[in-house]
Structure formats: C-alpha cells, structure tokens
N, C-alpha and C positions, 0 to 999 in steps of 0.2 A: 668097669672102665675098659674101654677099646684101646686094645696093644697093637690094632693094626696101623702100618706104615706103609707107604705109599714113596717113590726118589722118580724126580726126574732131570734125565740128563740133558744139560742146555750148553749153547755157548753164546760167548759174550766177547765184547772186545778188550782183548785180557788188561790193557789199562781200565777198563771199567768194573773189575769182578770188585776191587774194595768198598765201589762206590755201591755198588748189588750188595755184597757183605751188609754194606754199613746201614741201606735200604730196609732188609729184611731183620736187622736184628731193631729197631725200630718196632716191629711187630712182635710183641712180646710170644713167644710162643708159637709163633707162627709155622716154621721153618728153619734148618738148620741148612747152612750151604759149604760144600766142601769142594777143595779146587782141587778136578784131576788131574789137569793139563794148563799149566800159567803161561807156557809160549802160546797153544791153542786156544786158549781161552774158554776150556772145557772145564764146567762144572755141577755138581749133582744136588739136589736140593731134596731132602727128607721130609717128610712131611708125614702130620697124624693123616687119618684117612677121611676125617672128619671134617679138616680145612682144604680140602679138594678144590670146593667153587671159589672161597678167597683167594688161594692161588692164582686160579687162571683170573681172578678179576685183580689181582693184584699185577700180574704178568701183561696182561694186555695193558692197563695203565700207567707201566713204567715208561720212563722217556729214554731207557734201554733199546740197541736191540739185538733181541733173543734170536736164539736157531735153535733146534733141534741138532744133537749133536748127531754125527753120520755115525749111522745104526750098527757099523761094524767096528765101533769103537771100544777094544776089552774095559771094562773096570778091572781092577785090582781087587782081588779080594785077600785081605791077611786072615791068617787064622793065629788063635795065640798059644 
C-alpha cells in the first residue's frame, strides 16, 4: 500500500468552500479538504498520490473558480 500524499493549496470564493467541501466528499475517497483561511477563501486539499489525474480532472470540471493560493502564504503547522 502507497502512504504517499500529495496537498494542494487553492482558493476559492470563501462562500463557496462548503459548496467545494460538499463536492469533494461526494468522491468517496478522493480528497480531504481543509480551510486555512475562511475570510481568504484559502484552502488545502490532501490527496493519496495515486488520484493525482482525478484531481485535476475533477478541478478543471468544477463550475468553481479556483486560484492558486499566493505562494508566500505560511500554512500552519501543529505539532502535538
């Protein structure tokens, strides 16, 4: 089994991140999505490394639209 993961960070129009949430868990498995920023409407999407091309073909056929979040945006990282 491949434990590799893959996130990438997008934004969205933060009234639309629920409607993205609600999109991607529809796909069983697919993707996990976490908001970093809900006024920015910045958020991260995990992914096995194996649903790569579903991704982008799920991303370009959303009626969303997506950005690339600006590349000097920190994530957070907790440690526990």
């Amino acid at each position: 089994m491949n434990s590799c993961s893959e996130s990438l960070v997008l934004t969205v129009t933060p009234e639309k991140i629920g409607l993205f949430r609600f999109i991607l868990e529809s796909y069983d498995n697919l993707a996990i999505l976490t908001t970093l920023d809900r006024h920015q409407g910045v958020v991260m999407l995990r992914y096995p490394a194996g649903n790569q091309a579903e991704i982008e073909e799920l991303l370009t056929a959303l009626p969303l639209q997506l950005g690339q979040a600006h590349p000097n945006f920190e994530v957070e990282k907790t440690v526990n």
